[in-house]
N, C-alpha and C positions, 0 to 999 in steps of 0.2 A: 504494500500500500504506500504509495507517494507520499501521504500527510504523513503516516506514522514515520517515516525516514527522515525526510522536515522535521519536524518534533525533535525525534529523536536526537539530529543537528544541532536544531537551538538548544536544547538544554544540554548536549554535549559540549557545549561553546557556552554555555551562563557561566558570569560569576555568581548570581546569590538568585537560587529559584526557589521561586516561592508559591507554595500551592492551596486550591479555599474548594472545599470539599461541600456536598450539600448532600441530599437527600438519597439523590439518584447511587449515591456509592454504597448506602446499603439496603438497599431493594434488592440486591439480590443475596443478601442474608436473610431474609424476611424478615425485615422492616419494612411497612407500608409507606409510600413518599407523599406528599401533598397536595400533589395538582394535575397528577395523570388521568387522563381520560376515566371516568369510570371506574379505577382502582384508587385513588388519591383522595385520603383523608378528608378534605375538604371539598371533593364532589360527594360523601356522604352525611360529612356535617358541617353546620354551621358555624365556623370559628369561635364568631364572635361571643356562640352563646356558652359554646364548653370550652374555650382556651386562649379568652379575654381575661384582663385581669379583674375588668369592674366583671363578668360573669361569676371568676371565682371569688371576689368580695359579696356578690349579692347570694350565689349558689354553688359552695365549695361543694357538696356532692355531684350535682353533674358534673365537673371537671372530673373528680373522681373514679365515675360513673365511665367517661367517655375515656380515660386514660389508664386505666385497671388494666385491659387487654394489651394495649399499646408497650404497658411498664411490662408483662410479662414476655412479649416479644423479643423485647429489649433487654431482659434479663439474657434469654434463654438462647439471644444471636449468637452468632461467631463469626470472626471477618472473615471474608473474601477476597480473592487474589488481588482485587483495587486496593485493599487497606494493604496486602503484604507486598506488594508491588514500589507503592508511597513509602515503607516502609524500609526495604531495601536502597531507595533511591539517597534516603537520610543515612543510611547506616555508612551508605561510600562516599559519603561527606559532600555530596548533590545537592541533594533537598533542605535549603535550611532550617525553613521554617514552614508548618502546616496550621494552617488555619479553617475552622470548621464551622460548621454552621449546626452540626448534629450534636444531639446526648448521649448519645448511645455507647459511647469507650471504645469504639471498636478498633478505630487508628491505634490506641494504647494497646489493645490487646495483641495487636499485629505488630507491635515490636517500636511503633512511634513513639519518641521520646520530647519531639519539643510542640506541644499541641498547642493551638490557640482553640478554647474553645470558646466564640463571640453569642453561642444562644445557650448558654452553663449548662449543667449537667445534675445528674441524681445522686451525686454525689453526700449534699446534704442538703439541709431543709429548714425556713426559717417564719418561725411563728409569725402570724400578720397581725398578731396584737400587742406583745410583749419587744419582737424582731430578737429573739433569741434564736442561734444559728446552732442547728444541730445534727450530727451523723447522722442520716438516710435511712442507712441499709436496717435495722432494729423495724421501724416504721412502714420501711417498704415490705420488709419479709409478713410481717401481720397480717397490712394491706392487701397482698398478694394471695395469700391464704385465705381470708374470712372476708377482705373487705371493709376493715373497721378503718376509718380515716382519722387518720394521724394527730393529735393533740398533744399541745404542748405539755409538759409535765410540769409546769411550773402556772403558770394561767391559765392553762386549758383553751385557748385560743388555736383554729387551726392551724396544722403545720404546711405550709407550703414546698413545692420542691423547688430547689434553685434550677429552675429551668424559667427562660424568658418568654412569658404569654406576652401576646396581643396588648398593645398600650403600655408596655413595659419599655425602659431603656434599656440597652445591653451593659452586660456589666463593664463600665469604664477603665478599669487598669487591662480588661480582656481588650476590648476593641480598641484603646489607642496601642497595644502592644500588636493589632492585628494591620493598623494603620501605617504605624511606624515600620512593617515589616514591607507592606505594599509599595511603600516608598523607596526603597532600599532595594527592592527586585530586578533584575534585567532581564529576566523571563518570568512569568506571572501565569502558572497552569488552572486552569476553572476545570473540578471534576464530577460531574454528577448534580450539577445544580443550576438552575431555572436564571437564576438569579432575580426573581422576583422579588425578592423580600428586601425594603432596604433598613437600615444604610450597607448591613453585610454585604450584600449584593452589587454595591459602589465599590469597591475594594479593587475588581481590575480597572474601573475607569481613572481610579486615581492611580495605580500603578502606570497604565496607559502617560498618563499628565506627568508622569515622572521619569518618563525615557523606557519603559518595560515594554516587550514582546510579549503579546500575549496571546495562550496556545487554550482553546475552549473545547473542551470531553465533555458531550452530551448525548443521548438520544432523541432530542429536542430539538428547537431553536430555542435560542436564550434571547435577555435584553439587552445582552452586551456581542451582538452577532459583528455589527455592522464596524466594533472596534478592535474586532479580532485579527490579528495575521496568520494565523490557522486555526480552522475548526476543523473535526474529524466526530463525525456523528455516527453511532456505535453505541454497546455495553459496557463501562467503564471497566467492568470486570473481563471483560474480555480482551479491551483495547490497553488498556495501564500496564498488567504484564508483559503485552508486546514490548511496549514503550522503555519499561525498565531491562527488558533484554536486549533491546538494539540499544542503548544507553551501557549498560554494565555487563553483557553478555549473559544467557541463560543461566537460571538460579541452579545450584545444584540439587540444593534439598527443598526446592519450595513447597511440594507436595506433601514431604514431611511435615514443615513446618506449619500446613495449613491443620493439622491433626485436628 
């Protein structure tokens, strides 16, 4: 394939590449993405009402409600050759930095070590009464099991998860660390994401505004089509492997290490 050998060129030739990962990279761990025809989250619901913030201020159980399945998905994933692909590209000292739009760990779990992640994660969880910040996983395992919704132990106020709903700002030291990195790139890879949503979704324009090449991995068209100097439209799972093999030569053990 022509693009993927282009690609493969620019980022053989970057000093500092830099990658924003979205939805579409783990769809095919099964995780469901947001805006695909008929299978995307929000062709089944309405955002606003389960994974707004004034939603879960006014009715923390339908977030709850709507995110139960979601959170066990996301337990239960494992990455895919996209996240071990990104993952080897960091390890030969390529890839500097990856910035994410997802919660799911799944870059971490493949071996990624410098994550940006700009929409947080489940990591932990912070009362919306008291704003006591607390370990997750206790809360989630409960949840998960019976469904009881998380409360504080201290107010009894619910527990929220540090992931960024609807009407929310992203978290500040994530996104100007995500910023600062956009800035800084001479190649700038979009993998599996719409780029609908902003400001994440701004990230290669300003990389763009800053002298960057930028290479767009979709299934899609995006909103950043027309700023691209290569698109390659494709399974990010499919096309990212390539990409790190014509870059670093085939993995030896990848299939191993996809255990």
């Amino acid at each position: 394939m022509e693009e993927l050998a282009r690609a493969a060129e620019m980022i053989r030739r970057s000093r500092y590449l830099v990658a924003l990962t979205g939805a579409g990279i783990s769809t095919p761990s099964g995780i469901p993405d947001f805006r695909s025809e008929g299978s995307g989250l929000w062709t089944i619901y309405d955002p606003m009402e389960v994974a707004s913030i004034w939603a879960f201020s006014r009715r923390p159980e339908a977030f709850f409600e709507w995110v139960r399945p979601l959170a066990r998905m996301i337990r239960e994933a494992r990455p895919n050759p996209a996240h071990y692909a990104l993952a080897r590209l960091e390890a030969a000292g390529i890839l500097k930095a990856l910035i994410t739009q997802n919660i799911d760990e799944l870059h971490q779990k493949a071996g990624s070590r410098r994550v940006i992640e700009v929409h947080g994660h489940l990591r932990e969880a912070t009362c919306i009464r008291c704003y006591r910040k607390v370990p997750a996983a206790p809360y989630l395992d409960a949840f998960l099991e019976n469904g009881t919704i998380p409360r504080c132990e201290v107010c009894g106020g619910v527990l929220k998860p540090n992931v960024i709903l609807f009407g929310e700002q992203l978290p500040a030291q994530a996104f100007l660390a995500a910023q600062q990195e956009a800035r800084r790139a001479d190649v700038f890879l979009v993998a599996g994401s719409s780029l609908e949503v902003a400001p994440a979704g701004d990230l290669p324009i300003l990389a763009k505004e800053h002298g960057a090449r930028l290479i767009l991995i979709n299934l899609s068209p995006t909103s950043a089509d027309r700023y691209a100097d290569l698109q390659i439209r494709g399974d990010v799972a499919e096309i990212l492997p390539l990409l790190a093999d014509a870059v670093l030569g085939p993995a030896r053990e990848e299939a191993s290490a996809a255990e």
